[in-house]
C-alpha positions as CSV (number, residue, x, y, z in Angstrom):
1,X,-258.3,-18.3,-90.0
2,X,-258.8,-20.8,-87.4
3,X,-260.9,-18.7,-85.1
4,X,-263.1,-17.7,-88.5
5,X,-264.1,-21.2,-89.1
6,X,-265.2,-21.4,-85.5
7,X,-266.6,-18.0,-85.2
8,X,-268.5,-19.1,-89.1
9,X,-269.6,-22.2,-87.6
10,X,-270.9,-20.9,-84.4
11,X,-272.7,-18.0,-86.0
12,X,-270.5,-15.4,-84.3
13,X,-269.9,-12.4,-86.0
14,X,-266.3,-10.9,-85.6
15,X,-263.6,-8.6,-86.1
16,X,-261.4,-9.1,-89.0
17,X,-257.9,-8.1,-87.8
18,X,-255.2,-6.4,-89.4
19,X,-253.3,-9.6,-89.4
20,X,-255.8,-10.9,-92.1
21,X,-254.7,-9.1,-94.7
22,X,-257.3,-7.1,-95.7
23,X,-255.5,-5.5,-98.7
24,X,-259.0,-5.6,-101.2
25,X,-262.5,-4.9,-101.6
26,X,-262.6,-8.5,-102.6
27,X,-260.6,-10.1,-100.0
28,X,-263.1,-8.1,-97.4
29,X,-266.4,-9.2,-99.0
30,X,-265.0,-12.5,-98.2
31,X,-264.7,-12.1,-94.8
32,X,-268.0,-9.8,-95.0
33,X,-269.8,-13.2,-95.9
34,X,-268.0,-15.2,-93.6
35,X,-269.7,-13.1,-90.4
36,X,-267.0,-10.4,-90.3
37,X,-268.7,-6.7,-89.1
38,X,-265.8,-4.9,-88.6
39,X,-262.4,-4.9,-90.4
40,X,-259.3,-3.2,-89.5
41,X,-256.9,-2.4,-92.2
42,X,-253.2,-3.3,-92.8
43,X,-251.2,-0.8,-91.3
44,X,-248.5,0.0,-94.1
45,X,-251.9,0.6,-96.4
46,X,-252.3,3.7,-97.9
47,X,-254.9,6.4,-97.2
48,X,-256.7,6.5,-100.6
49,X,-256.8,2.3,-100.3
50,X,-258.4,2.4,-97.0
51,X,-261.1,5.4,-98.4
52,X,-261.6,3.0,-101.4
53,X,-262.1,0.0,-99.5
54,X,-264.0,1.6,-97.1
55,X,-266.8,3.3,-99.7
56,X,-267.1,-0.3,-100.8
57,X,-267.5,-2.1,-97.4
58,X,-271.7,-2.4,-97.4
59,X,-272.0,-1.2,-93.9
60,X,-269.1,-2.7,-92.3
61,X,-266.9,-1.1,-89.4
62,X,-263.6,0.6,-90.9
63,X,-261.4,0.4,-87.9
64,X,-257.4,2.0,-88.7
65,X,-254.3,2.2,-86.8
66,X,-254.0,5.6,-85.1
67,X,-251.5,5.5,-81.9
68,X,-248.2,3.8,-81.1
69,X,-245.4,1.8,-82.1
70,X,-246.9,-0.3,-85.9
71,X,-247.2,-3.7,-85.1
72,X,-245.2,-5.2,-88.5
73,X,-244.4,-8.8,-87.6
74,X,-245.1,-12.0,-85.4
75,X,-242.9,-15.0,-84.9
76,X,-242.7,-18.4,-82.5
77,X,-239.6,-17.0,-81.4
78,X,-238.9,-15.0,-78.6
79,X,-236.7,-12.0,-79.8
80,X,-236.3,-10.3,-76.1
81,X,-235.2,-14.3,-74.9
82,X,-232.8,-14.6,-77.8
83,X,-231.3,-11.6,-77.2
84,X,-230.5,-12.7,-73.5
85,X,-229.5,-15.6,-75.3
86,X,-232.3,-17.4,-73.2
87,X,-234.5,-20.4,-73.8
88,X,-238.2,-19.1,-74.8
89,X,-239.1,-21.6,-72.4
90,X,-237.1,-20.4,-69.2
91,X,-237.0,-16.5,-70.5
92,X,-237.3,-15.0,-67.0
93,X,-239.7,-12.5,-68.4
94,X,-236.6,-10.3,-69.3
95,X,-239.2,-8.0,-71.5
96,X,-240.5,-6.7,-68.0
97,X,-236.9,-4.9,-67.9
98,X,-238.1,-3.0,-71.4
99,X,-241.2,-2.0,-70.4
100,X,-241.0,0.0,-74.2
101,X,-239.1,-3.0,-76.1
102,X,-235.5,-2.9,-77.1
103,X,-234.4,-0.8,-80.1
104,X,-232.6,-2.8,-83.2
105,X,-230.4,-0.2,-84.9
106,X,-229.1,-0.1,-88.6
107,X,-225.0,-0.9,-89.6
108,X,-225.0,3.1,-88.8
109,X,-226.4,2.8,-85.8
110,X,-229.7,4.8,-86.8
111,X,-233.1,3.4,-84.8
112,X,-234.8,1.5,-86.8
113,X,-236.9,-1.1,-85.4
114,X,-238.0,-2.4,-81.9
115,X,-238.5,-5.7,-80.8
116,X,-240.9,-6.8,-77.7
117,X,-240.9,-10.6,-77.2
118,X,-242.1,-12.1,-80.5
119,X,-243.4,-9.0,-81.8
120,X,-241.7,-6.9,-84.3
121,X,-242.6,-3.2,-84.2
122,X,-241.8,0.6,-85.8
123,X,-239.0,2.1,-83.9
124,X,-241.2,5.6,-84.5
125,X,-244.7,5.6,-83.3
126,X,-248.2,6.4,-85.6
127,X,-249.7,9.6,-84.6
128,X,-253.2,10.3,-86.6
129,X,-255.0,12.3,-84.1
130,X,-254.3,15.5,-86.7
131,X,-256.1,13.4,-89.3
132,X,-259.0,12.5,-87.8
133,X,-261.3,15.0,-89.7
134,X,-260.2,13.0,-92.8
135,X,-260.0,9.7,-91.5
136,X,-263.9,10.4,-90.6
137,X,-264.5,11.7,-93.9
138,X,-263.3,8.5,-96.1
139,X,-265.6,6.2,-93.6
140,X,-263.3,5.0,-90.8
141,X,-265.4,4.7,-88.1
142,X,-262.7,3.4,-85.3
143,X,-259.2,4.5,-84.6
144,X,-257.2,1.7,-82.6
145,X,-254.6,3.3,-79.9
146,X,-251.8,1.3,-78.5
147,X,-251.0,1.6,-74.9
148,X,-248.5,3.5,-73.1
149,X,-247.3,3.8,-69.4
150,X,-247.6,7.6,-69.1
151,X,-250.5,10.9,-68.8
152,X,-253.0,8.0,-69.5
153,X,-255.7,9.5,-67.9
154,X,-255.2,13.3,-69.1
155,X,-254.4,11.8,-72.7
156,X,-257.7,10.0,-72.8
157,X,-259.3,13.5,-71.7
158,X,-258.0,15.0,-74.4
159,X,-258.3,12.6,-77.3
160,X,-261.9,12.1,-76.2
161,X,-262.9,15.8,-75.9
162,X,-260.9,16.5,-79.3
163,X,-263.2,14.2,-81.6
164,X,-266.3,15.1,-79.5
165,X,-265.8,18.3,-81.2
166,X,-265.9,19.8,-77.3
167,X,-262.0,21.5,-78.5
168,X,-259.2,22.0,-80.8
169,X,-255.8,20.5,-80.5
170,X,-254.1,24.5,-80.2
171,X,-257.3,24.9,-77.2
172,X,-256.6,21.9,-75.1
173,X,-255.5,22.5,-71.7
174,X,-251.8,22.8,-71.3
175,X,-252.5,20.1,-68.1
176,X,-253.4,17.5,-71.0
177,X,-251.1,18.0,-73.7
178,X,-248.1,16.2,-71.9
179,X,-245.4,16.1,-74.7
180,X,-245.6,13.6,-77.3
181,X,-241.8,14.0,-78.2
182,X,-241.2,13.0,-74.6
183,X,-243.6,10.2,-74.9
184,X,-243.5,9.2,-77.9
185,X,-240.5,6.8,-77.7
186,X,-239.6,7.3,-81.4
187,X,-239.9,9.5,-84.5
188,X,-243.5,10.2,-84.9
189,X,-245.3,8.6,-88.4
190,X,-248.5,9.4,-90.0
191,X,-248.0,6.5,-92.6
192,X,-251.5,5.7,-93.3
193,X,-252.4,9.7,-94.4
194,X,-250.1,9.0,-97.2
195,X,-251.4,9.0,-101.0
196,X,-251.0,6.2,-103.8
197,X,-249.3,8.8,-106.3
198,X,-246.8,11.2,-105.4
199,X,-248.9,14.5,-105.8
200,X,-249.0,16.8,-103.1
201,X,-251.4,15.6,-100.0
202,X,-254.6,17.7,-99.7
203,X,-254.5,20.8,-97.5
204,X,-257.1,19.0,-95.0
205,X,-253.7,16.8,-93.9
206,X,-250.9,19.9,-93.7
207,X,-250.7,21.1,-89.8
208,X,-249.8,24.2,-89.3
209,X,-247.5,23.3,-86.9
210,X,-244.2,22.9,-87.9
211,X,-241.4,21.7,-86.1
212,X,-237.7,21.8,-86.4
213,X,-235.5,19.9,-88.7
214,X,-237.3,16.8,-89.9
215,X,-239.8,16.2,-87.4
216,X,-243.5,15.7,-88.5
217,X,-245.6,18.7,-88.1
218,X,-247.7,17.4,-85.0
219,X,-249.4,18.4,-81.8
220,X,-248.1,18.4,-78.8
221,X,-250.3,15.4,-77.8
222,X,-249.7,11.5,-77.0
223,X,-252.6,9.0,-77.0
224,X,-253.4,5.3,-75.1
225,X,-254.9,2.4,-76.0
226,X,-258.5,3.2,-76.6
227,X,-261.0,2.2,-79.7
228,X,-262.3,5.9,-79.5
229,X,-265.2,6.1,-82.6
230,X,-265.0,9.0,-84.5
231,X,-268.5,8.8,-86.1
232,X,-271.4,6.7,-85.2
233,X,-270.9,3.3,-86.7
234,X,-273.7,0.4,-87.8
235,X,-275.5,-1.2,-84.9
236,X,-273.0,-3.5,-83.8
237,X,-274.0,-7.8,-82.6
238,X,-274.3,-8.2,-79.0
239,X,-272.2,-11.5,-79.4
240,X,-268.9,-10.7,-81.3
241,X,-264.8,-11.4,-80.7
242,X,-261.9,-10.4,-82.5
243,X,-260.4,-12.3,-85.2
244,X,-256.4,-12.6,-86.4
């Protein structure tokens, strides 16, 4: 909120991050008034949320979630440091030897979590590529990617050609469709596809697809970091910064 009152006071417009908490239409006219253009929704909200705070956003950018481990927490602490039983202080950048984050398991031993210096993550990793018709068609104008290591360059390729409309997920080149269970490190999600009730999701969101066991019924596909806009969006300030 501090960088808000400066960008307000300045006359900068800005992003309103995720870590606002952007969980109304009312809590985002707020922001709206406050110079925001673009605001980027909570990633545990839920699909018909997002489409209803999106119809109601007067023009703002709808940016979502769409690639790579959720980011759920943030703390002063160090968690990779701690865990070396290190001082934040003199940490010897141990996170550079977990260049993915190290996994916290349940009692059972079942992956549940993973922690990256004083960030608190999924253990599984969002996937809404397969979505992207719908996430278009309730107004998201900007899907956020997180970065990985790996088929960068091929995965851009395809994740670019597939909302340009140039292909289809079952057409891409085998060369860029490196797998995303190998690359994935993690159970795949689609959380934000998910509906307030419990009926049955539209057929627009079943993939034909289907995998083994109790995988999610996804591509063979992985994606980087890379704002990739799925629909033109508003004319955008030449002077703007990101905000929480």
């Amino acid at each position: 909120m501090g960088a808000v009152k400066l960008a307000r006071e300045h006359g900068i417009p800005f992003v309103a991050g995720a870590s606002l908490n952007i969980y109304n239409e009312a809590t985002l006219q707020l922001f709206q008034n406050l110079g925001a253009y673009r605001w980027v929704a909570p990633a545990e909200l839920a699909r018909d949320k997002v489409a209803d705070i999106a119809r109601l956003s007067d023009g703002l950018e709808t940016e979502i979630f769409a690639w790579g481990k959720i980011p759920l927490a943030y703390s002063s602490r160090c968690f990779t440091a701690r865990h070396y039983n290190l001082n934040k202080d003199s940490c010897e950048f141990r996170c550079l030897d977990h260049e993915h984050g190290l996994t916290m398991n349940t009692r059972e031993g079942q992956p549940f979590l993973t922690i990256n210096g004083i960030q608190t993550m999924s253990y599984g990793s969002q996937c809404l590529l397969p979505h992207h018709a719908d996430m278009a068609a309730i107004g998201v104008n900007i899907l956020r990617l997180s970065p990985q290591l790996t088929d960068m360059p091929r995965i851009i390729e395809l994740h670019r050609t597939v909302l340009d409309g140039q292909t289809t997920l079952d057409e891409a080149p085998a060369r860029t469709r490196p797998s995303i269970h190998r690359h994935a490190r993690g159970r795949l999600l689609a959380g934000q596809t998910r509906h307030r009730s419990r009926r049955s999701p539209p057929q627009s969101l079943r993939h034909q697809r289907r995998l083994k066991g109790n995988q999610m019924p996804l591509p063979d596909i992985t994606l980087p970091q890379w704002c990739a806009q799925i629909r033109s969006p508003p004319a955008r300030p030449a002077a703007a910064f990101r905000a929480g």
